[in-house]
C-alpha positions in Angstrom: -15.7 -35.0 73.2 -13.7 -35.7 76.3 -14.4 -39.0 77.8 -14.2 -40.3 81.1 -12.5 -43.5 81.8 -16.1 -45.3 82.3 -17.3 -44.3 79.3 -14.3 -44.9 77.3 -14.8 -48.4 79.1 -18.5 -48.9 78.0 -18.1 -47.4 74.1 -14.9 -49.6 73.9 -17.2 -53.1 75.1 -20.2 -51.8 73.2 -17.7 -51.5 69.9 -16.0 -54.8 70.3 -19.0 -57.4 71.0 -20.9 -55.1 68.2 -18.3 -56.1 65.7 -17.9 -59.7 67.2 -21.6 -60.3 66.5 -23.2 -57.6 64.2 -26.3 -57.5 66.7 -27.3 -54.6 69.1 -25.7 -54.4 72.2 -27.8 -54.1 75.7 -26.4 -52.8 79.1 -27.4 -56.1 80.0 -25.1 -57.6 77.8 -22.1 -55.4 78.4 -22.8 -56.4 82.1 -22.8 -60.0 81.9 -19.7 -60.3 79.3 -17.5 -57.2 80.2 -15.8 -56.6 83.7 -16.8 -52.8 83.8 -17.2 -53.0 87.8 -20.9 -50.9 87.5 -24.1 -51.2 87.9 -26.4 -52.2 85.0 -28.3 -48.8 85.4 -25.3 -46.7 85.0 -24.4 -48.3 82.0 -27.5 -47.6 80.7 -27.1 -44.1 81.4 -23.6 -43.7 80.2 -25.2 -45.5 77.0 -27.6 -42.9 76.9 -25.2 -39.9 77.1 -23.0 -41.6 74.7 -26.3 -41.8 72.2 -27.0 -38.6 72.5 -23.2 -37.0 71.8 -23.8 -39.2 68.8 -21.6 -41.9 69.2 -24.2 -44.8 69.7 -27.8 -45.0 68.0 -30.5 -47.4 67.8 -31.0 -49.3 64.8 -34.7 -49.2 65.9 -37.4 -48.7 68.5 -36.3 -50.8 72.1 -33.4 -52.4 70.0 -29.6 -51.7 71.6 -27.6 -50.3 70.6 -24.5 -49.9 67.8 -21.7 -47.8 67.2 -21.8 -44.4 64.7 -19.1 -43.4 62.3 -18.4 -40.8 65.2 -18.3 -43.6 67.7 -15.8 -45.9 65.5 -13.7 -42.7 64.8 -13.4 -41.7 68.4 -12.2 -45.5 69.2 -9.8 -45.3 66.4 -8.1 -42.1 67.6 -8.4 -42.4 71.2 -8.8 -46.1 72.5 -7.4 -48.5 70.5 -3.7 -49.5 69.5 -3.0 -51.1 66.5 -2.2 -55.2 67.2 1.6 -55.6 66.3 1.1 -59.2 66.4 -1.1 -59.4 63.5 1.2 -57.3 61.7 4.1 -59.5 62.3 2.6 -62.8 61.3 1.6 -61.6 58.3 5.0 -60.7 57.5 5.8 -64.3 58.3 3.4 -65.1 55.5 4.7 -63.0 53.0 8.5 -64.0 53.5 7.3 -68.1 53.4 5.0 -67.1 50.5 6.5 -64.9 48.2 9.5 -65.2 46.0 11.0 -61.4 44.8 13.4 -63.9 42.8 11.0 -65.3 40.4 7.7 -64.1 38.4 6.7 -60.3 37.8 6.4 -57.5 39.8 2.8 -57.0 39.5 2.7 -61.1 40.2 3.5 -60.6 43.2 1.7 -58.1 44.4 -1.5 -59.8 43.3 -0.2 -63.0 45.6 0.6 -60.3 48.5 -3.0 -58.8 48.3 -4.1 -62.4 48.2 -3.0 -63.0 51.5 -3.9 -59.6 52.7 -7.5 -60.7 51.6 -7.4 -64.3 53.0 -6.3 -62.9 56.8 -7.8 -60.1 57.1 -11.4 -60.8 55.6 -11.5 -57.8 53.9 -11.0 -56.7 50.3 -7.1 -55.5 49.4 -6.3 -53.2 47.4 -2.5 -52.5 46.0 -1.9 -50.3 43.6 0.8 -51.1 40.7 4.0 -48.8 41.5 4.3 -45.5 39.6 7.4 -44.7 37.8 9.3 -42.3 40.4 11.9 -41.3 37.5 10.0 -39.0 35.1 11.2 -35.1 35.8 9.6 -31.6 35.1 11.5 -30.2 31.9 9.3 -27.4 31.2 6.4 -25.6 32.5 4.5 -22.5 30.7 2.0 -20.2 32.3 -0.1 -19.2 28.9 -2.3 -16.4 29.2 -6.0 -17.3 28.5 -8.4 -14.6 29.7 -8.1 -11.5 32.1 -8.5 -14.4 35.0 -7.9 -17.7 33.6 -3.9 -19.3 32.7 -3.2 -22.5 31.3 -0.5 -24.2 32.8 1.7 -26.5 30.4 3.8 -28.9 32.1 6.2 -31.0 29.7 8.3 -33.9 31.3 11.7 -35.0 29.8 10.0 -37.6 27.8 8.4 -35.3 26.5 4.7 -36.1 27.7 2.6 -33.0 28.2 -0.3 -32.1 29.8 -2.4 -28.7 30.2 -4.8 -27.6 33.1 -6.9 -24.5 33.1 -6.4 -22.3 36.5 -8.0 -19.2 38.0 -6.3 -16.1 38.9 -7.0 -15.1 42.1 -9.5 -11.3 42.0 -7.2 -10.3 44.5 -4.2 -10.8 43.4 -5.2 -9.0 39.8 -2.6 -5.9 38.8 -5.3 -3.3 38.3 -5.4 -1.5 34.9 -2.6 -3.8 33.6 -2.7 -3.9 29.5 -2.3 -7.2 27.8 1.2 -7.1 27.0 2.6 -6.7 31.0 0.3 -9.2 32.0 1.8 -11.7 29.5 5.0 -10.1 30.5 4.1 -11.3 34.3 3.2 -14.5 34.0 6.6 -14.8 31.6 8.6 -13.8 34.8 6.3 -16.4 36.6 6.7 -19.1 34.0 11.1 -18.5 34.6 10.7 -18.7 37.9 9.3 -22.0 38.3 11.3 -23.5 35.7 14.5 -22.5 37.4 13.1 -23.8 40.7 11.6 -27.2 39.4 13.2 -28.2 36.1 15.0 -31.7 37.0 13.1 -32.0 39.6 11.5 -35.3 39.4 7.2 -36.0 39.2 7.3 -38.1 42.4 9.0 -36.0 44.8 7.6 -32.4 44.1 5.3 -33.0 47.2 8.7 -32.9 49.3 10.1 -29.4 48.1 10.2 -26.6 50.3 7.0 -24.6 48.6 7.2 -22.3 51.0 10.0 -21.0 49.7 8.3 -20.5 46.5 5.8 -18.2 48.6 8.7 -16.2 50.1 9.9 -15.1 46.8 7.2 -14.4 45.4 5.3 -13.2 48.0 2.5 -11.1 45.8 1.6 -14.7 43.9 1.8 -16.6 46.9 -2.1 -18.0 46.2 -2.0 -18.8 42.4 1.8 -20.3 43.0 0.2 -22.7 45.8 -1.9 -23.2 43.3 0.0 -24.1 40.2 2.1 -26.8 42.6 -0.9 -28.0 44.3 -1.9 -29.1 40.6 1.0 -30.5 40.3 1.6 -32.7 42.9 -2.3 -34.0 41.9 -0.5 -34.6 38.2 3.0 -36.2 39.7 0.5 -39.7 40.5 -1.8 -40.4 37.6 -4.4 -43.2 37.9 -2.7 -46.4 37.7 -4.6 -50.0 38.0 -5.7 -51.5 41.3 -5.2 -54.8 41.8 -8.2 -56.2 43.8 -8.6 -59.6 45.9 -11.2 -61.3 48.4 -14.5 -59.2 47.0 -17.1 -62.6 47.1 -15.7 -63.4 50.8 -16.2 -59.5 52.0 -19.4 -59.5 50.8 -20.5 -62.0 52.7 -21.0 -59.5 55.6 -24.6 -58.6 56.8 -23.9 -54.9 56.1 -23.9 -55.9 52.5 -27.0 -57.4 52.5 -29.1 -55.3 50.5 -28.1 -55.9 46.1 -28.4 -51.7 45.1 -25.7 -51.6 47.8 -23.6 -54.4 46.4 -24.1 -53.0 43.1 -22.5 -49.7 43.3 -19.9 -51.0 45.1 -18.6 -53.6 42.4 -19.6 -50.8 39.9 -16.6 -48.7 41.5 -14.3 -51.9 42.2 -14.7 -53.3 38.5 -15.3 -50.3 36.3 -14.6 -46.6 38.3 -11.5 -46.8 39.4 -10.0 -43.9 38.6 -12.8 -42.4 41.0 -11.3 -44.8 43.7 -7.5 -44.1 42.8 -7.4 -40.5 44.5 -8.4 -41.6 47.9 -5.8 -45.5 48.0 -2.7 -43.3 47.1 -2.7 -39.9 48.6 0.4 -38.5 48.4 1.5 -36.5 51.9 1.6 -32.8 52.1 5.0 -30.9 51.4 5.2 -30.5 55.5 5.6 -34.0 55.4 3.1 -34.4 58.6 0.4 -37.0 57.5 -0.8 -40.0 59.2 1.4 -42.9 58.4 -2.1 -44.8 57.8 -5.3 -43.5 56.8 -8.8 -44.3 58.1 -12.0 -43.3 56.1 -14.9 -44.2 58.3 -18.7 -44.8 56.6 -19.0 -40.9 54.8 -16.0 -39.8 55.7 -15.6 -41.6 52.6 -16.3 -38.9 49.5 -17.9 -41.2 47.2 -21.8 -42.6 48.0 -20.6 -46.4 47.2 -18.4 -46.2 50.3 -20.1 -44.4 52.6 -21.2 -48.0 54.3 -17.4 -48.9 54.3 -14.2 -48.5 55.8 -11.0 -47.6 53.9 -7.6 -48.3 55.5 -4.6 -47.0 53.2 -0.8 -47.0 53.7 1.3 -45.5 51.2 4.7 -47.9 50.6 7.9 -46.2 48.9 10.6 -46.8 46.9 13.8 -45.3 48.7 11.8 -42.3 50.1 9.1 -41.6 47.4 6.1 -42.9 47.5 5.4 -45.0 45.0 1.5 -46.8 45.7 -0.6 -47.9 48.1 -2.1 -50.5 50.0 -5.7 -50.7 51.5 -8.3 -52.7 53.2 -11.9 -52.4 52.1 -14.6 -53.7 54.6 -17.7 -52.4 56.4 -17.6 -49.8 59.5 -18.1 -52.7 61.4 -14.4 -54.2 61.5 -11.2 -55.0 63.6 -9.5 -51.7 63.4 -7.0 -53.0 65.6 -6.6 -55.6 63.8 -6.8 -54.0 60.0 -4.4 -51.3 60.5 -1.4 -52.7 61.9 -2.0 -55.8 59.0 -2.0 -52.3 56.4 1.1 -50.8 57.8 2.9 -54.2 57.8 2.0 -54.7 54.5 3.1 -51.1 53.3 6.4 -51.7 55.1 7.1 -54.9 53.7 6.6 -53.7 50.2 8.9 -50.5 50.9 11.6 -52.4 52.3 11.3 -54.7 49.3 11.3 -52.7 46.7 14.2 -50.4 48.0 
């Protein structure tokens, strides 16, 4: 919703002296400790509204109140800018601290996540960098069914891998016999070799697939398709390294053990479930955020939906090559967290290049 300027005022107080102290906040409170020029009773009213658009609630009966997910994520697109200051001491740490001279690659990035972890208060996450040099050499559409292809992709190592996709119905040839289908899909299978043999794993998300689409116009679905599956293929799960989990979970919001629980289960032992949303590759358009914020379930898997996930890709030249994250509860300093993420993600792309 559109705010006025009052009540981005009051959801902006009510967010920062919520994450300052983790208690319910009153109008009383936001009265006393915020210069919002009002009267208590219209901030109570303007509290009220902004509970029931949904982005305040009440813990409980004649509590105050505390930001929603929808009350975080309309501060983080709409009233907040990221800290630069934050941002640039921590780049000071990393140039005092770490040595690109000496010790390994993923040495160092356990020691930058370290001090990720130690400022921020938060859990990092960096993910070890992909190799950016393996290239398509083959790829064969093989006919299974009427409706279902398998798609073999071999790189020039040789490493293959298959994947099962569905035709589109309505994009079937009606009454075609088995031998021009396979003929089909043969002209298909050419026509993506010639377009994406050499092409390498890393950077397939940064062709121009709409000119895929304009040349072959009638398979303009399945071939969307076929690359979508193969940009999801170009970054396989790779290992996350993970600092500052006992200090995180000092936070009230992960008081209760069943929550702690399935969040270390999916820290220490899933993931590959956890992989998919730290390194998101951007779309071929080349239009995603710079840094992206998962907010409480907004979050796809369960064990997060308490959490906040802050992600930056970092690159090596201009492929994207891993990631870097902060892990905390809803209740953060998304001022704060972001700009520390993208300095981070810079850093690590300006080294590595």
């Amino acid at each position: 919703m559109e705010l006025s300027e009052r009540y981005q005022q009051i959801l902006s107080a009510t967010i920062r002296h919520y994450v300052a102290t983790a208690e319910p906040v009153g109008s009383k409170t936001l009265m006393q400790e915020y210069d919002l020029s009002v009267s208590p009773a219209t901030i109570r009213n303007a509290m009220g509204r902004l509970e029931k658009v949904g982005l305040l609630y009440q813990p409980y009966t004649s509590a105050g109140r505390i930001p929603s997910d929808s009350g975080y994520r309309t501060y983080v697109d709409q009233l907040m800018t990221p800290d630069e200051s934050f941002g640039e001491q921590l780049l000071n740490l990393y140039t005092q601290n770490l040595d690109w001279g000496t010790g390994s690659l993923e040495s160092l990035l356990q020691r930058a996540a370290q001090i990720l972890s130690t400022v921020s208060g938060h859990i990092a996450l960096v993910t070890i960098p992909q190799n950016s040099k393996s290239r398509l050499y083959h790829l064969q559409l093989v006919p299974l069914t009427r409706q279902q292809v398998m798609l073999v992709m071999v790189t020039d190592s040789y490493y293959t891998q298959s994947v099962v996709l569905e035709f589109p119905e309505d994009q079937l040839l009606p009454d075609v016999d088995e031998e021009s289908w396979q003929r089909e899909l043969q002209i298909l299978s050419n026509f993506l070799n010639q377009k994406l043999r050499g092409e390498s794993l890393m950077t397939l998300n940064c062709l121009d697939w709409g000119e895929l689409d304009r040349e072959f116009n009638n398979y303009a679905e399945f071939l969307r398709g076929i690359l979508q599956e193969l940009r999801q293929r170009s970054h396989s799960y790779a290992p996350i390294l993970i600092r500052g989990i006992s200090e995180a979970l000092r936070q009230p919001e992960f008081s209760q053990l069943q929550q702690v629980q399935m969040l270390m289960q999916l820290l220490e032992k899933e993931q590959e479930q956890l992989f998919p949303l730290i390194f998101e590759l951007p779309d071929s358009q080349g239009d995603s955020k710079r840094v992206v914020v998962r907010i409480g379930t907004e979050n796809d898997l369960e064990a997060l939906n308490v959490c906040t996930l802050i992600t930056a890709n970092y690159r090596k030249g201009d492929v994207p090559v891993g990631s870097v994250g902060l892990l905390g509860p809803t209740r953060m300093l998304y001022e704060n967290a972001i700009a520390m993420v993208e300095a981070t993600a810079d850093y690590l792309s300006e080294t590595l290049s």
